[in-house]
C-alpha positions in Angstrom: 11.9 17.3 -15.8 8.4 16.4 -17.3 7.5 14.0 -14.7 4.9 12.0 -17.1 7.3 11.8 -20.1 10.1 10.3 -17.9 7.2 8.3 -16.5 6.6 6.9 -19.8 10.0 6.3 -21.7 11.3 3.6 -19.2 10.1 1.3 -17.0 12.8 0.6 -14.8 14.1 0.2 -11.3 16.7 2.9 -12.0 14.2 5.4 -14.0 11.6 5.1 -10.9 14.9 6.1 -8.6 15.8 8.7 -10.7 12.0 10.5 -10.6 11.6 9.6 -7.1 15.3 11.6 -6.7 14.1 14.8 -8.4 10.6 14.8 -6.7 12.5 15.0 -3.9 9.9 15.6 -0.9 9.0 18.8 -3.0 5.1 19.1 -2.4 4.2 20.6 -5.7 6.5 17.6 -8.3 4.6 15.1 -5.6 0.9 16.1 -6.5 2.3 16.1 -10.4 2.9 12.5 -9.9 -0.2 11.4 -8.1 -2.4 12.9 -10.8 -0.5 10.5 -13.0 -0.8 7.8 -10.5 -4.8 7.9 -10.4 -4.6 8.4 -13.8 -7.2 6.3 -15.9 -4.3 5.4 -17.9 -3.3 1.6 -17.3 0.8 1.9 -17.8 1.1 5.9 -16.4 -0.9 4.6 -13.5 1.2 1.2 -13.0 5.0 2.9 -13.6 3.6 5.6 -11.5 2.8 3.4 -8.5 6.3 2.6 -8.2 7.8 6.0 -8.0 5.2 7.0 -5.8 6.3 4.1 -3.4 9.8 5.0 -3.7 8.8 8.9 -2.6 6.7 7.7 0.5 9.9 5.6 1.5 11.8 8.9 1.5 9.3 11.0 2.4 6.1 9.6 4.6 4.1 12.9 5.2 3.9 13.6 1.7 1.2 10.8 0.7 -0.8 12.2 4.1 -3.4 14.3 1.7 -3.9 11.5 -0.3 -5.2 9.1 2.1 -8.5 9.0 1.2 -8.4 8.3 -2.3 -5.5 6.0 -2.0 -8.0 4.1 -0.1 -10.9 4.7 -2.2 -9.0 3.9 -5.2 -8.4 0.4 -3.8 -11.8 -0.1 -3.9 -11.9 0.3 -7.6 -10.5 -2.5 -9.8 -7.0 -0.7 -10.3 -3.6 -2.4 -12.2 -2.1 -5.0 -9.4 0.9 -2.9 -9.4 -1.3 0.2 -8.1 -2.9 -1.7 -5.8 0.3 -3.7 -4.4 2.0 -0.3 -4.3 -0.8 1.4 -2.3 -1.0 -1.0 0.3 3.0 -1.2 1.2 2.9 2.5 1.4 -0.1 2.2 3.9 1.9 -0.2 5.7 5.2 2.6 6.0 3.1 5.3 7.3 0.8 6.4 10.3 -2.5 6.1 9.0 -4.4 9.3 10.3 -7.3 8.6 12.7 -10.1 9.5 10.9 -9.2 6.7 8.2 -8.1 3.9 9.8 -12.1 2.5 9.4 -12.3 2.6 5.8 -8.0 1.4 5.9 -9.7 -1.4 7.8 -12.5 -2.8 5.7 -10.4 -2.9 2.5 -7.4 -4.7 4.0 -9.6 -6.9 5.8 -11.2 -7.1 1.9 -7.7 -7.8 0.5 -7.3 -10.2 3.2 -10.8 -12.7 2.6 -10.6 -12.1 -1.2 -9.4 -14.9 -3.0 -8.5 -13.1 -6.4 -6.1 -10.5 -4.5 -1.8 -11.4 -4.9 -0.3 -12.7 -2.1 1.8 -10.0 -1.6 -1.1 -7.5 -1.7 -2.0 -10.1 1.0 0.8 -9.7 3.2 1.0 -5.9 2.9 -2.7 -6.1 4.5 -1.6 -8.1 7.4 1.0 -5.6 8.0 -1.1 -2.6 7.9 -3.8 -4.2 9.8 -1.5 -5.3 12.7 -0.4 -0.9 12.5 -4.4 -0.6 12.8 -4.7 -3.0 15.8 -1.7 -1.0 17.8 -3.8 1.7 18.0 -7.3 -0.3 17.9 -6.1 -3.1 20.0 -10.4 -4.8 19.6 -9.6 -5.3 16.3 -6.8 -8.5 17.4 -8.4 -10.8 17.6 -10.6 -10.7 14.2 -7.3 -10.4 13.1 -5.4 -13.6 14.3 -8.6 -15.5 13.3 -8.4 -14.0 9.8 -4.5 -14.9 9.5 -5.2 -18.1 11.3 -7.8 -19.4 8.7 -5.3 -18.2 5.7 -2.1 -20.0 7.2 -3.2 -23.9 6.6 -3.3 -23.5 2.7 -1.2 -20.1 2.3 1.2 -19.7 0.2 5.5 -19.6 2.1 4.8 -15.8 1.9 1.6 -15.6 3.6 2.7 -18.1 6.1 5.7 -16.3 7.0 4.2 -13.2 7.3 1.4 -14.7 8.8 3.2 -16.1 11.7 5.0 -12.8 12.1 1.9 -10.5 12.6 0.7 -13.4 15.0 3.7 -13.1 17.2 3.4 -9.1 17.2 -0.1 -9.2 17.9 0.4 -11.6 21.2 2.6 -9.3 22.3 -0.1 -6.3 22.4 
């Protein structure tokens, strides 16, 4: 299968399954699809995000040497779709020590940005409160983050808002 040609004929729930089934957690077909995904190109980059997501699901370890740009590329203005993707995959994994700061500053940029999607927003929260279980000083910049947002959040922020709270007392 020519992982960029599937990529680009459909854009579809069951296409993304179907190259997310034959990447499998093979290394090699993985790496073909994150080239795509920090492609420069708009649509490969978006349709990408969503396989890529669907592999990490699967398959946690695989996005592990990818970290870093992951992160970095969050930084740069990227398709919502990349972005939205990046952060739910931080959120299903154990982010590695030595980039849990840098994880930290751009969730907690997603977080005070008013031009970010609220579910961008949310992922944030989760992968912050993942931070704070193994950085337990970051709490309580935390809550009063999430605290602030609640009053005039939308009912998905506010959920998951309330949520994090409760799991964060409970550290």
């Amino acid at each position: 299968m020519d992982i960029k040609e599937e990529i680009l004929k459909e854009h579809s729930r069951k296409q993304a399954t179907k190259i997310a089934d034959y990447i499998g957690n093979d290394k090699e077909r993985f790496h073909q699809l994150m080239k795509l995904f920090f492609s420069k190109d708009t649509i490969l980059s978006q349709r990408s995000a969503w396989v890529m997501s669907s592999c990490v699901m699967a398959f946690p370890e695989l996005i592990l040497p990818y970290i870093k740009q992951l992160l970095e590329n969050l930084n740069n203005t990227v398709h919502p779709a990349v972005k939205r993707n990046s952060i739910k995959v931080l959120e299903l994994i154990e982010i590695p020590e030595a980039f849990m700061g840098l994880a930290t500053n751009v969730c907690f940029e997603i977080l005070l940005s008013n031009k970010e999607e609220v579910a961008q927003q949310a992922y944030a929260m989760s992968v912050l409160y993942n931070i704070a279980t193994k950085e337990p000083e970051l709490k309580n910049e935390i809550k009063l983050v999430i605290e602030d947002m609640i009053p005039n959040g939308s009912p998905a922020i506010v959920s998951r808002g309330k949520k994090v709270l409760k799991q964060l007392a409970k550290l």
